[in-house]
N, C-alpha and C positions, 0 to 999 in steps of 0.2 A: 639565405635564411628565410626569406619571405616565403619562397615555393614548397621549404619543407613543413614552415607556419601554413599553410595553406591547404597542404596535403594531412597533415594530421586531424582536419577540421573537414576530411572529405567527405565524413557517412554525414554529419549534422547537414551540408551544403545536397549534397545526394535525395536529402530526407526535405528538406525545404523546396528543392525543384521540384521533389514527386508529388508536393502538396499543391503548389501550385497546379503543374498537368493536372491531376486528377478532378482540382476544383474545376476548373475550364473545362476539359473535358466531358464532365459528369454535365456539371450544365447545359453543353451544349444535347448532353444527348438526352437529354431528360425532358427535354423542349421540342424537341426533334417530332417534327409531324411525321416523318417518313418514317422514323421507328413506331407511330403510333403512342407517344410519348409514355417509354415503358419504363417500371417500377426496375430497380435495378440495385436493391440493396446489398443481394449476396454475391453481385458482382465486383459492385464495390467494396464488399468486404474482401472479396480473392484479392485485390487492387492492391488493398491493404498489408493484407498477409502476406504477399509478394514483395511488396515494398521495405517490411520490418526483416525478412529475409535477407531482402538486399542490403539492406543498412548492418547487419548481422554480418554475412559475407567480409562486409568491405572492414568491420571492424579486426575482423580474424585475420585478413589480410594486412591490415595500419601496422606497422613497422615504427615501433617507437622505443628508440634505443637509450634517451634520457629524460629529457624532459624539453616540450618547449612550450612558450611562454609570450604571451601578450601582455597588456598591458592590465586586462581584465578576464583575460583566458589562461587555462593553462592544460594541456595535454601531458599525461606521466601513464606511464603503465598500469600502475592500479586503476587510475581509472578509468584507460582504455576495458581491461578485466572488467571491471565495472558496470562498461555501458553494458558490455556481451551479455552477461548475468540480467542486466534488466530490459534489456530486447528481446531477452530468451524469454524472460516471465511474460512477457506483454505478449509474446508468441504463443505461448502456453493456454495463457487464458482468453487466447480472442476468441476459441470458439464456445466458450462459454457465455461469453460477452455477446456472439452472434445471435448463440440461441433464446438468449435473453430481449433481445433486438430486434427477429423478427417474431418472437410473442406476442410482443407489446406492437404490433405492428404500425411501427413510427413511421418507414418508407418515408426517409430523407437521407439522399446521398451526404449530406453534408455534415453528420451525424460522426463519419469516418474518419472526413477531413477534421473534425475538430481533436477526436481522439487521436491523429498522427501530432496537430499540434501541440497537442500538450505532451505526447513524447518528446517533439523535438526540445520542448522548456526543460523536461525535464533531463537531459541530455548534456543542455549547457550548463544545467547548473552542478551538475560535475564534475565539468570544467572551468565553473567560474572561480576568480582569485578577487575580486572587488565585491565591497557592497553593496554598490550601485548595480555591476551585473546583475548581483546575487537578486535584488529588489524587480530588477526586470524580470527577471526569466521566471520568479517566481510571480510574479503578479500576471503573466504572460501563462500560466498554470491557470491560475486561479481562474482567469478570465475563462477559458475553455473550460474549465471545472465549473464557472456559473452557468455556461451555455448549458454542458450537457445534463445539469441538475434542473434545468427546466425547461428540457427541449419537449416532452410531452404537453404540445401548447392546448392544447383542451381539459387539460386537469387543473384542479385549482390546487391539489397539495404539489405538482410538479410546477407550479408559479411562483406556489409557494416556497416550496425547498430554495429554489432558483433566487427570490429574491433576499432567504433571512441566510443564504452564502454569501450573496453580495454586500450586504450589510454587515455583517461581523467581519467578512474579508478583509473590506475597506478600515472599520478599525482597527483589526490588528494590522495592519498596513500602515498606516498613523502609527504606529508605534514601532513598527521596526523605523521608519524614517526618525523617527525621534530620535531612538537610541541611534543612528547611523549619525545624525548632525549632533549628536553630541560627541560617540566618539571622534567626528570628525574636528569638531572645533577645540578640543584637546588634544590631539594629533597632530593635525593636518594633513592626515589620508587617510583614505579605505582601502588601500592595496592592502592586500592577505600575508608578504610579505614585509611590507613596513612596518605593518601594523604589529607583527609577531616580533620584532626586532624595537619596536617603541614601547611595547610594552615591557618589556625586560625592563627596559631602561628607566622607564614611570614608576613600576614597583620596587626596582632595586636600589632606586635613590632617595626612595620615600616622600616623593614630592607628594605631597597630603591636598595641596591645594585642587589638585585635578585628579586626583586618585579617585575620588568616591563619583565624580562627575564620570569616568570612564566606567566605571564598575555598573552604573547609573544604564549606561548606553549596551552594555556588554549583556546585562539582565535581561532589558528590553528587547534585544534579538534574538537572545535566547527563548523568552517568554512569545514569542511570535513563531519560533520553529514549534518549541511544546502545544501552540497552537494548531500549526497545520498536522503534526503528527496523530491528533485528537485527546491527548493526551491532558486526563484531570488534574485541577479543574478547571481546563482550558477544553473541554469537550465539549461546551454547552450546546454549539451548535450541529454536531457531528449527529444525533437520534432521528432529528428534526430533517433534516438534509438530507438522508442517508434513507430513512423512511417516505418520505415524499417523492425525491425521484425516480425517474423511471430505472427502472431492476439492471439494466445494465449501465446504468449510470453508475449504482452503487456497488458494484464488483469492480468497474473501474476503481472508483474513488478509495474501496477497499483494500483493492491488490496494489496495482501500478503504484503509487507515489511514494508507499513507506520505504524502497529497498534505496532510492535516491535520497531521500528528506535525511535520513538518519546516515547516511555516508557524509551528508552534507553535514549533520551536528556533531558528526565523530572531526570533522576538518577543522569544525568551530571549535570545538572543545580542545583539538590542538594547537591551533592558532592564538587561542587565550588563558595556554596553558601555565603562564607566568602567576596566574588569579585563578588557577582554577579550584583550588582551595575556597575560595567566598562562594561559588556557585555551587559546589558539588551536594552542600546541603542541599540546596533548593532540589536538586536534581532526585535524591532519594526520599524528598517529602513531596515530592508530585510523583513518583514513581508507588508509593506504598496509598497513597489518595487513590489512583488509575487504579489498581489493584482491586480497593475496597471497594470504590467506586461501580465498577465493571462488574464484578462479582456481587454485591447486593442489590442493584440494580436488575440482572440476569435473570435473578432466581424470583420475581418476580413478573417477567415479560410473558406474557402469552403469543405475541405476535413473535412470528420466527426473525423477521428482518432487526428487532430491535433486540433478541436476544441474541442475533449473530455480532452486531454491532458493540452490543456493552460487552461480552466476550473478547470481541476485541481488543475494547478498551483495557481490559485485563492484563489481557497480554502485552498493549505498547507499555503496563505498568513496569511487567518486566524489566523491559527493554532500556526505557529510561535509568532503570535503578543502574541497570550494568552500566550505564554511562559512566557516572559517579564516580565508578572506581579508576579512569585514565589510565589503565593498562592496557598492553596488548594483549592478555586473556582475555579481560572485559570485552574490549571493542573486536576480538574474534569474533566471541561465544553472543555477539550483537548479531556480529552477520547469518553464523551457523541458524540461530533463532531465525533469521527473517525467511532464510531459504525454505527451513521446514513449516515458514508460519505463511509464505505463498504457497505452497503445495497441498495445504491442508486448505486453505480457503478456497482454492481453483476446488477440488473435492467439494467441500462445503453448498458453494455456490452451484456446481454443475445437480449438485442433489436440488437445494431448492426451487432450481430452474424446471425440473423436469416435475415438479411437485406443481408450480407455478401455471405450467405446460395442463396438469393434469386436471387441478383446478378451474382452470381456463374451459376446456372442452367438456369437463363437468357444469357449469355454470353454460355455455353453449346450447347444449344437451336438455338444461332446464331452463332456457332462457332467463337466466339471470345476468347480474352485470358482475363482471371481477370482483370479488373483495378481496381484503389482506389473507396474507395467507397464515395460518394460527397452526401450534402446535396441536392442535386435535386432528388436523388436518393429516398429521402422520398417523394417526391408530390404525389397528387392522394391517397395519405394512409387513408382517413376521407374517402374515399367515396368507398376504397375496404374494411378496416375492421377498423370500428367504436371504437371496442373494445382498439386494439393497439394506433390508436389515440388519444386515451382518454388516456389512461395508461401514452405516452410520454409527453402530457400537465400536467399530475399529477408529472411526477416525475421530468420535468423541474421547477414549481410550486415549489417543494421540494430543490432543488438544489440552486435555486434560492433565496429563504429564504420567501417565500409567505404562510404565515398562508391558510389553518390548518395542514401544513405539517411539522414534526416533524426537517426538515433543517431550518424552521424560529425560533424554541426554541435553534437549536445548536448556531446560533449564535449570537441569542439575550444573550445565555450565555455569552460568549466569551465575546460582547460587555460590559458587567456589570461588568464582572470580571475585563476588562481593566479600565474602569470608577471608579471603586470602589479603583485602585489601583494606580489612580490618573496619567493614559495614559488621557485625554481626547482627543490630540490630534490627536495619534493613533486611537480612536474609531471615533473622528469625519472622518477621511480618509477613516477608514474600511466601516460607513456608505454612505458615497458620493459614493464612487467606486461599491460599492456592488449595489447600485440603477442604476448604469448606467449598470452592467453587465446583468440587467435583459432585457437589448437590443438585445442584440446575443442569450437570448433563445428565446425573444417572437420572432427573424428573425427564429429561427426553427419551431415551431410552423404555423407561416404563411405559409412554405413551406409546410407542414403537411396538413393543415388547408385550404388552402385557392390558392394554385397552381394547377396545373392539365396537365401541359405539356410533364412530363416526361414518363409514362409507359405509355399513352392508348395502343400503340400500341402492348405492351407485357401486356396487361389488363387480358385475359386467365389464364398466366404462373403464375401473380400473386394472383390472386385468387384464384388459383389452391394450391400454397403454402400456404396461411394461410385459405382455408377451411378445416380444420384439426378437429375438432370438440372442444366440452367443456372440456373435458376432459385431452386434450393434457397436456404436460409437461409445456410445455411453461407459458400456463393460471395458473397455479398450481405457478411458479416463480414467474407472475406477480402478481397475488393476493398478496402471501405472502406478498414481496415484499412493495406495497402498502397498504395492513393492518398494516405492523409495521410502516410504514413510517407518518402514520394517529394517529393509538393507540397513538405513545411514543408523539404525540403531546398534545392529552389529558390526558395521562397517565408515564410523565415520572419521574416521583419519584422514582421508584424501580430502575432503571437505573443508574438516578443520584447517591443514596446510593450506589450503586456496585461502580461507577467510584472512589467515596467518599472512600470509604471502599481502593480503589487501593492503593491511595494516602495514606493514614493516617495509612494502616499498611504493607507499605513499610519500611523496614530495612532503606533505605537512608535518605527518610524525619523525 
């Protein structure tokens, strides 16, 4: 029993050695007089890329026929499927994550190794069945998410980002521990497990003395996931953070963590499915907040990084509300949503990157220093390259929930799901708000579309950057990009069924 506990825990151990080699490694050779002690970023990115391959491979390979089980682990199929889905995304967006990496030319190997280890946090917490795991692995996140939000150490907003994460982290950190020692000393465990089977027994006997102390503790971990998810008005520090660090910091922070966090609050939501009646409010009065929130917030940003962010937060509004409902449609039409809500931001991001890129060597050119980069920043774009123009109309279109783009089926899900489970008036909210947020993209679009004030004058430098031909990397991103974004809207069944499949043979539900 122990070798097959050991073998189904092979990629995370796999993923942990390669972190170590690579630290040592890179060290040594970064130090190395005989190499001339050379700059070795995009090597260490192949290192990387190679490595999340590997850990991919081996998971395709894991042969898991039931379930096993630690005492704070636990391995099952779903969430083997799982990991694959979120190594595939982290594969997906590393090269946007590079290009963003050596823009900002930060040239620290150790930059790589941080972002392996906050995969591997995020990995166990998959697998974890305990509170205490759950506390580690994600504070074992968080710490690598402090690093990389202030590894630009010559910036004072990348110090800053860096230190008001670590600040808020630390308290809601205080509060999941709270709520863990409460429900523990009402219990007497945090096994995932016990806890689903004590709970039965607490609510259906009506013991009142420890009822509302449990409920107490149950809120509190809930109110610390709605935290790391970014989700209002638990967002506070997500603009802040998010705008401060460095550009690939925040495509990490963006992409990577929601397709795990929210597997993780669909387990909790199972797990304390006996009470999930006293929370489900909560759940669609922070989901319809993130909504309004994100969305009036949006439509007035000028700066792209905080309009992509409160955008966001729009969308975890969604996501949230479908909680709520504790169905398997719901927590499908969670997942379908996050697929197509990583696809679109890998887009997203790879656009502002090359914007950021362009900016950069404009500011170069006139010897200036970086500034933020500003929605004015795209005018004049429709009549230097048609191509990209098109592309950012399509994937706002998408985002936005405008047929035939495969974001108007995410959340027509979500909406049935909540209607079917007798939210109406959550869905009526999600629908009002969602038609006004389509304001702040057609004002992008317009700027795109239909301004011209901004570059004539660097008209040259920019044409210069994206005559690059057909062939480039970039067109290869955007295609994909928007063929799947098109396909899964005529085509999303197979999708569906896998999300289906997550759900229905999870060990929790």
């Amino acid at each position: 029993m122990d070798s097959i506990l050991l073998k189904s825990f092979i990629p995370e151990i796999f993923l942990s050695l390669s972190i170590l080699f690579q630290l040592v490694f890179n060290a040594r050779l970064v130090n190395s007089l005989k190499f001339n002690y050379p700059l070795i970023d995009k090597e260490v990115f192949w290192q990387t890329f190679f490595i999340l391959a590997c850990v991919l491979l081996l998971l395709f390979n894991l042969k898991i026929n039931s379930y096993f089980s630690t005492f704070i682990f636990l391995n099952d199929e779903s969430g083997r499927l799982l990991k694959m889905m979120f190594i595939f995304s982290c594969l997906s967006s590393s090269f946007v994550i590079l290009r963003s990496f050596v823009l900002q030319n930060l040239n620290f190997f150790e930059y790589f190794s941080v972002f392996l280890l906050a995969i591997l946090s995020l990995l166990l917490l998959v697998s974890s069945c305990d509170l205490i795991s759950t506390y580690l692995v994600i504070e074992m996140q968080a710490l690598c998410f402090y690093i990389l939000a202030s590894f630009r150490r010559n910036s004072a907003f990348s110090t800053e980002a860096g230190l008001k994460y670590f600040v808020s982290g630390s308290f809601i950190s205080g509060l999941f521990l709270f709520g863990a020692s409460l429900i523990y000393g009402c219990l007497g465990t945090l096994n995932f497990n016990h806890l689903s089977l004590l709970l039965s027994f607490s609510f259906n006997e009506e013991l009142s003395y420890i009822k509302y102390f449990i409920l107490i503790g149950i809120l509190l971990v809930t109110i610390t996931l709605l935290f790391k998810i970014a989700a209002a008005p638990f967002h506070f520090w997500s603009p802040d953070v998010y705008e401060g660090a460095p550009l690939s910091s925040t495509i990490i922070f963006s992409i990577i963590p929601k397709l795990v966090i929210f597997s993780f609050f669909v387990k909790w939501l199972c797990i304390t499915s006996d009470i999930f009646f006293e929370i489900k409010g909560l759940l669609c009065v922070v989901g319809i907040i993130s909504v309004i929130t994100g969305t009036f917030f949006a439509l007035k940003q000028k700066r792209v990084k905080r309009l992509v962010i409160y955008s966001s937060i729009a969308q975890i509004g969604f996501l949230v509300a479908a909680l709520a409902t504790g169905t398997v449609d719901g927590f499908s039409s969670i997942f379908f949503f996050l697929i197509i809500y990583i696809i679109s931001s890998i887009l997203v991001w790879n656009h502002i990157t090359l914007f950021y890129n362009f900016q950069y060597k404009i500011n170069i050119f006139n010897k200036k220093v970086l500034t933020p980069l500003f929605l004015s920043n795209f005018s004049n774009l429709f009549s230097v390259n048609t191509l990209w123009a098109v592309s950012f109309l399509f994937l706002f279109f998408s985002i936005a929930g405008i047929p035939p783009f495969s974001g108007f089926l995410a959340k027509i899900f979500i909406l049935f799901s909540l209607i079917n489970s007798n939210h109406l008036i959550t869905a009526l909210f999600l629908i009002v708000i969602s038609a006004i947020s389509v304001f702040y993209y057609i004002r992008v679009v317009k700027v795109i579309f239909f301004e011209s004030k901004n570059i004539k004058s660097n008209n040259y430098q920019f044409q210069t950057i994206f005559n690059t031909g057909l062939f480039n990397f970039d067109y290869l991103i955007i295609s994909s990009c928007l063929f799947l974004l098109v396909f899964l809207f005529f085509y999303p069944t197979t999708l569906l069924l896998i999300c289906q499949y997550l759900i229905l043979n999870s060990f929790w539900f």
